[in-house]
N, C-alpha and C positions, 0 to 999 in steps of 0.2 A: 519329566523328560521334554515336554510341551515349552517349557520355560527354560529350559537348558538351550533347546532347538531357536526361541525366540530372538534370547539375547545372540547366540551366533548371528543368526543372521541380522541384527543389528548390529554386531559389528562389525560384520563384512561389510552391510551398507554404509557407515560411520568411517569405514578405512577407505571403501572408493571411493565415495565424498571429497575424505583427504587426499587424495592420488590425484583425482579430478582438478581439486584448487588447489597444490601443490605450488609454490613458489619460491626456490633457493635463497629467494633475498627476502623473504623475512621472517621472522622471528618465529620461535614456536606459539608467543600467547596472541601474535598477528595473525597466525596461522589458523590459530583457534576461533578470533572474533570472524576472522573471512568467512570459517564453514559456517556459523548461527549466524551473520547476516546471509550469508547464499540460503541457507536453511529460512530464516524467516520473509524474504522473497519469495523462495519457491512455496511457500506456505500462502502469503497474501496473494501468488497468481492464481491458485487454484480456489480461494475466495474469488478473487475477479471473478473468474471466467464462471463462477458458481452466481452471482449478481448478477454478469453480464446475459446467462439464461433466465436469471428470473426477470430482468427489466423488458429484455425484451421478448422474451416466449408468454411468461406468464402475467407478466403488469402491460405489457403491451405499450410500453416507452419509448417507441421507436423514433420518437424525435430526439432522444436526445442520444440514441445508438454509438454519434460520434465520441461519445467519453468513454466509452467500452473498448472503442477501438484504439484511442489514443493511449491508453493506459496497458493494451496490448499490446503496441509499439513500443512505448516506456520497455516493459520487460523485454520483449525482441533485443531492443541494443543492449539493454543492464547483461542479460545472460551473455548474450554473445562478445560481450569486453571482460566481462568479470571474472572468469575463470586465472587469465591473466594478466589482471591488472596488480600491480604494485600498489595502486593508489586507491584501493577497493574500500574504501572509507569516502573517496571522491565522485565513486559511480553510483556509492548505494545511495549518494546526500545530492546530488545531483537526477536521481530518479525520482527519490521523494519529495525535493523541490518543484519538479516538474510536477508530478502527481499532486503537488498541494495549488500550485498555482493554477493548476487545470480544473480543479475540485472547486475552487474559488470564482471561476467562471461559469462552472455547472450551478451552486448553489445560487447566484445569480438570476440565474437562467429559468433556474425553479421557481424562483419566488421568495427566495431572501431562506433566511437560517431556521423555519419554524415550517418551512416545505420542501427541506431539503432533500428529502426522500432517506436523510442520516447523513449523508455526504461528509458532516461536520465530522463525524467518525475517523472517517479518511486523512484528513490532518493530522489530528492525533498520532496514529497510528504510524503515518509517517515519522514524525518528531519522536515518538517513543523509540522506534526502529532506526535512530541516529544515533542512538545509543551503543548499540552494536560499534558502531565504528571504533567508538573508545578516544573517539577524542572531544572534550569537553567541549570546543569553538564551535566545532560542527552542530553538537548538540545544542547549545545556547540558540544559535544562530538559526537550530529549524523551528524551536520552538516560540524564538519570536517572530517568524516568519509565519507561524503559523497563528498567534495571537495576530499577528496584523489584518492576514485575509480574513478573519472571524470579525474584525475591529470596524474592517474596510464593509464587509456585508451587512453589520448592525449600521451602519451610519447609513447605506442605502439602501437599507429595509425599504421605510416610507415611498421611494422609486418604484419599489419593484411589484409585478404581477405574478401571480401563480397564474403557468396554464392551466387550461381543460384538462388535461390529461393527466392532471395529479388532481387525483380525488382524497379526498379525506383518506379513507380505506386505504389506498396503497399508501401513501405516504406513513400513517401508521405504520403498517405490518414492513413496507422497509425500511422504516426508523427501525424496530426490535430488530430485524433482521441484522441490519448493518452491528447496532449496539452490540450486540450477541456474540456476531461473528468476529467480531476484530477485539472483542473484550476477550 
């Protein structure tokens, strides 16, 4: 009965979902990629905002606070165009571009790819999540975008300093963090 009650209400949620991102012009298997990329957004914001409390509540990263915020922006405008966007292939690879080229400046900023705090993750994850759109260019295209900031970071490894305030310890625990959460 517990399970009978479950799926219901799965797929009530599953039908407002589709009601919410409903759009006459396209397709039904468009239709389909739109709600699992909205779905897998709304799934990496509540990672953010789950990161964004531990960097700064509990690692106490408050310099670098501004990535938490920019990436809270990022979703600010994705939600608010996405619902109806026609070209929702365009907003999800334009968020994750942003998200990757902002990540590329954080990991920087850390001390190159080996105190990233994980960061490296967050590329990935974008590139994986281009997949969703269901169109191969896009997909090619984040993934080499995302080998290049990885390419560009190793070349200015030797440059770069780690702050004070990535300690051995945290950089660790949110390396597994990030790995975990985005795996």
């Amino acid at each position: 009965n517990c399970i009978v009650m479950m799926k219901s209400r799965t797929k009530k949620l599953i039908n407002w979902i589709d009601l919410y991102l409903y759009d006459p012009r396209l397709e039904p298997e468009e239709l389909l990629r739109k709600r699992w990329a909205w779905l897998w957004m709304l799934t990496t914001l509540v990672f953010v905002l789950l990161m964004c409390f531990l960097f700064l509540i509990i690692f106490q990263l408050w310099p670098i606070w501004y990535y938490g915020a920019a990436f809270l922006l990022g979703y600010a405008v994705a939600f608010s165009v996405y619902p109806k966007a026609k070209r929702f292939d365009l907003v999800i690879n334009l968020l994750f571009s942003y998200f990757m080229i902002s990540i590329f400046f954080g990991i920087l900023e850390t001390g190159g790819l080996f105190t990233s705090l994980g960061m490296i993750f967050i590329g990935i994850n974008c590139a994986m999540g281009s997949v969703l759109a269901g169109k191969i260019r896009w997909t090619v295209g984040m993934f080499a975008l995302y080998c290049l900031t990885i390419i560009l970071a190793g070349i200015l490894q030797p440059y770069l300093s780690t702050p004070d305030y990535i300690t051995d310890e945290v950089n660790i625990i949110s390396f597994l963090i990030m790995f975990l959460g985005i795996n």
